[in-house]
TORGU-357767 format. One record per residue (C-alpha): z, x, y; residue in three letters. Coordinates in steps of 0.25 Angstrom, whole numbers, padded with zeros to 4 digits, always signed. Layout:
<nunus>
ZXYALA
...
</nunus>
This chain:
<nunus>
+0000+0000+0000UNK
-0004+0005+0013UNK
+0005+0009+0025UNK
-0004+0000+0034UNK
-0004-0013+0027UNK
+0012-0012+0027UNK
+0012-0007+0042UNK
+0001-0019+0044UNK
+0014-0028+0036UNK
+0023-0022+0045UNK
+0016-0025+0059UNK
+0014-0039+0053UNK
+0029-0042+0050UNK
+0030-0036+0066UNK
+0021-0047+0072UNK
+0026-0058+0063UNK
+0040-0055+0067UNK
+0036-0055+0082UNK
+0028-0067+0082UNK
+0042-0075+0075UNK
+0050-0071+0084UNK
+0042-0073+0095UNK
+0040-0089+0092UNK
+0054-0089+0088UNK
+0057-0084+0103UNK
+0065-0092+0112UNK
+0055-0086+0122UNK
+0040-0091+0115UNK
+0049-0105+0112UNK
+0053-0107+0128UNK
+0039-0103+0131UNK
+0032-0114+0122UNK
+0042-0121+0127UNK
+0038-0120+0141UNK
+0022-0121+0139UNK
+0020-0131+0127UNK
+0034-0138+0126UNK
+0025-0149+0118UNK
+0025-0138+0105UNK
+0040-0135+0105UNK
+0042-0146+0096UNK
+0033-0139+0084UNK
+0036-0125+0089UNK
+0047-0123+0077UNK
+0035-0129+0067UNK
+0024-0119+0072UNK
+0035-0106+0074UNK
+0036-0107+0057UNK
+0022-0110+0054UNK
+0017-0098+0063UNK
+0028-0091+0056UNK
+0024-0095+0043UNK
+0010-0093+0044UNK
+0010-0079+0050UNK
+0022-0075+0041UNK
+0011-0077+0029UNK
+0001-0064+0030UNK
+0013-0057+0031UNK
+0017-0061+0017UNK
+0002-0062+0012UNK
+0000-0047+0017UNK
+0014-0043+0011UNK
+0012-0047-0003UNK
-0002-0044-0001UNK
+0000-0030-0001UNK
+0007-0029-0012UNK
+0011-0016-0018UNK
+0023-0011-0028UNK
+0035-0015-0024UNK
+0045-0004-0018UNK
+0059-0011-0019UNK
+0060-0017-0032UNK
+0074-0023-0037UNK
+0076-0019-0053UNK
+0087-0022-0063UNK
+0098-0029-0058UNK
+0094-0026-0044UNK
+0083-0036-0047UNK
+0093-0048-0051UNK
+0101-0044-0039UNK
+0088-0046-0030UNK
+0085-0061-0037UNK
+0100-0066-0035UNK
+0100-0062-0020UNK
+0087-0069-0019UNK
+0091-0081-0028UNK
+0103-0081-0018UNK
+0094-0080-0006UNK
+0085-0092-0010UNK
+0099-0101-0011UNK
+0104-0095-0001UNK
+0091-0101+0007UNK
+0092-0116-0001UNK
+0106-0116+0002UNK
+0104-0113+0018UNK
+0093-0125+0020UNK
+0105-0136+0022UNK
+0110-0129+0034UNK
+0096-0129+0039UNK
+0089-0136+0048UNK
+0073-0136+0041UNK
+0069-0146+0049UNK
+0072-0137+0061UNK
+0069-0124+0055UNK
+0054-0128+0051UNK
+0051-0136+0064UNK
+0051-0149+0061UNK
+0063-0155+0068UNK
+0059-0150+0081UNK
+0044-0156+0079UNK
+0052-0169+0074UNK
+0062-0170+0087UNK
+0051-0165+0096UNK
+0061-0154+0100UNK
+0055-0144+0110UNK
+0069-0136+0112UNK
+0068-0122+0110UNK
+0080-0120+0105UNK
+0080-0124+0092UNK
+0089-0136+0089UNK
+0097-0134+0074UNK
+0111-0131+0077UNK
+0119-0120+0075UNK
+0123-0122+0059UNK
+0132-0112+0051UNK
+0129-0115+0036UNK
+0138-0108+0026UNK
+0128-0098+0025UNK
+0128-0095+0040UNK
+0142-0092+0039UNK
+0139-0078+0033UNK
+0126-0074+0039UNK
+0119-0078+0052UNK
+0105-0079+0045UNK
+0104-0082+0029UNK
+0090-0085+0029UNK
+0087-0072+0035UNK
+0099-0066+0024UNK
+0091-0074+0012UNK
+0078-0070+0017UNK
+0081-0055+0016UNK
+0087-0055+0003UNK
+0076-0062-0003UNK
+0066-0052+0002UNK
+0073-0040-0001UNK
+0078-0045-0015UNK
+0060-0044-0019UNK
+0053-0033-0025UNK
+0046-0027-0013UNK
+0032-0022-0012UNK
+0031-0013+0001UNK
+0025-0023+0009UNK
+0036-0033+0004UNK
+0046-0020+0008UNK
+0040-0021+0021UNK
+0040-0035+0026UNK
+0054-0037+0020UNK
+0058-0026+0028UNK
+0050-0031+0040UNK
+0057-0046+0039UNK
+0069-0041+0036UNK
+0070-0033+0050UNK
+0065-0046+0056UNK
+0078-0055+0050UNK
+0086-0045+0056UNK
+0079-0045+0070UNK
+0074-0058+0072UNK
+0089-0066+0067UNK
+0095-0057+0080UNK
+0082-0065+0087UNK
+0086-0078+0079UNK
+0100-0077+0085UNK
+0097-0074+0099UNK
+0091-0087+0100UNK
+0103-0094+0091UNK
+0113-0087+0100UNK
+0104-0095+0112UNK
+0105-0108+0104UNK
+0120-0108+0101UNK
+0127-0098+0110UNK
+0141-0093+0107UNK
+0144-0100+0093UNK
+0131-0091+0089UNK
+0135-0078+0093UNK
+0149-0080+0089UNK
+0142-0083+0075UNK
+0134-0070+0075UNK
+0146-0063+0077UNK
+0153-0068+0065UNK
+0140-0069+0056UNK
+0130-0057+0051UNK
+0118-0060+0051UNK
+0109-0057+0039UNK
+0119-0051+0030UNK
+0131-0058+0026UNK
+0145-0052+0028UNK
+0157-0056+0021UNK
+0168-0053+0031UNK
+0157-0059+0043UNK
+0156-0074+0040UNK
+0160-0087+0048UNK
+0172-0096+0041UNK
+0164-0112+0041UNK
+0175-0115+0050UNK
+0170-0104+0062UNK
+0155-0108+0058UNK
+0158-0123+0062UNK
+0164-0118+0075UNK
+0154-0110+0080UNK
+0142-0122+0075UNK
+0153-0129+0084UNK
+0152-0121+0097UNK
+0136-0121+0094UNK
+0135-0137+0094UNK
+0144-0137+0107UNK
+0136-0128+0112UNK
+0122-0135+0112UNK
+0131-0150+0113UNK
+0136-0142+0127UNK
+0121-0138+0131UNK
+0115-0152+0125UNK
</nunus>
């Protein structure tokens, strides 16, 4: 496999992650805003089909390219990968009640005719949330780095791991926006991809501080 087509992958997983974050900006969102308030109301729906769809030569090109895998899990290294991703898949069918999908795919702001740009779905700590800040993100990673990997499988696992860890800081400045002090008071107490015994909220501290979020937006309602 040649340097270039894995510096090619790398420059594609660069552009990728700039165009997300930059539809996921606050700025681009008060900008649409502004000039086609009309399209607010279907800006969630289009942000995850543009994802989507430019998300899918990356992973054509990636596999595409093939190649013997340079990280291979062997013996009871193996088993240990397929529990931890067996534990991840739960861990992701567990997380959808304390989900919004509705909101998360776009389709309750087409619905309501919403054209806020703040997204609207409260500030919820599920069980999960009380030990790390971002669980998808957690599961995400341990079901990528848990595969045999070819080494343009090493790269963009590599690539999109870098952009969990970049663009959840992004993800919370906006959060931090949205629900003010009851945020970064949780921020402090939660890590935020990889879990920590000793750093965790009690379910009575995680109501408190869904409490101060709801007074919060109530006060500014």
């Amino acid at each position: 496999m040649s340097s270039t087509a894995l510096a090619l992958l790398v420059i594609g997983w660069l552009a990728y992650f700039f165009l997300h974050s930059l539809l996921a900006s606050l700025t681009v969102k008060h900008w649409v805003a502004r000039r086609w308030p009309q399209w607010m109301p279907a800006y969630r729906i289009l942000f995850n089909l543009v994802a989507v769809a430019a998300l899918l030569p990356l992973l054509y090109f990636t596999f595409h390219l093939g190649g013997e895998p340079v990280l291979r899990w062997r013996g009871p290294w193996r088993w240990l990968a397929n529990v931890l991703s067996v534990a991840a898949v739960v861990g992701f069918l567990l997380s959808f009640r304390w989900y919004d999908g509705l909101e998360f795919l776009g389709l309750r702001q087409w619905l309501d005719r919403r054209r806020e740009v703040k997204d609207q779905e409260r500030f919820c700590i599920s069980p999960l949330h009380r030990h790390v800040r971002h669980p998808w993100y957690l599961f995400a990673l341990v079901l990528l780095w848990t595969r045999d990997l070819t080494p343009a499988m090493l790269v963009s696992t590599v690539m999109v791991s870098l952009y969990f860890i970049i663009g959840s800081r992004l993800e919370e400045r906006k959060l931090k926006i949205y629900h003010g002090e009851s945020y970064e008071t949780y921020c402090k107490k939660v890590p935020g991809l990889m879990p920590r015994p000793w750093k965790r909220l009690t379910s009575e501290e995680a109501s408190r501080l869904e409490r101060m979020a709801l007074q919060k937006h109530q006060s500014k309602a």
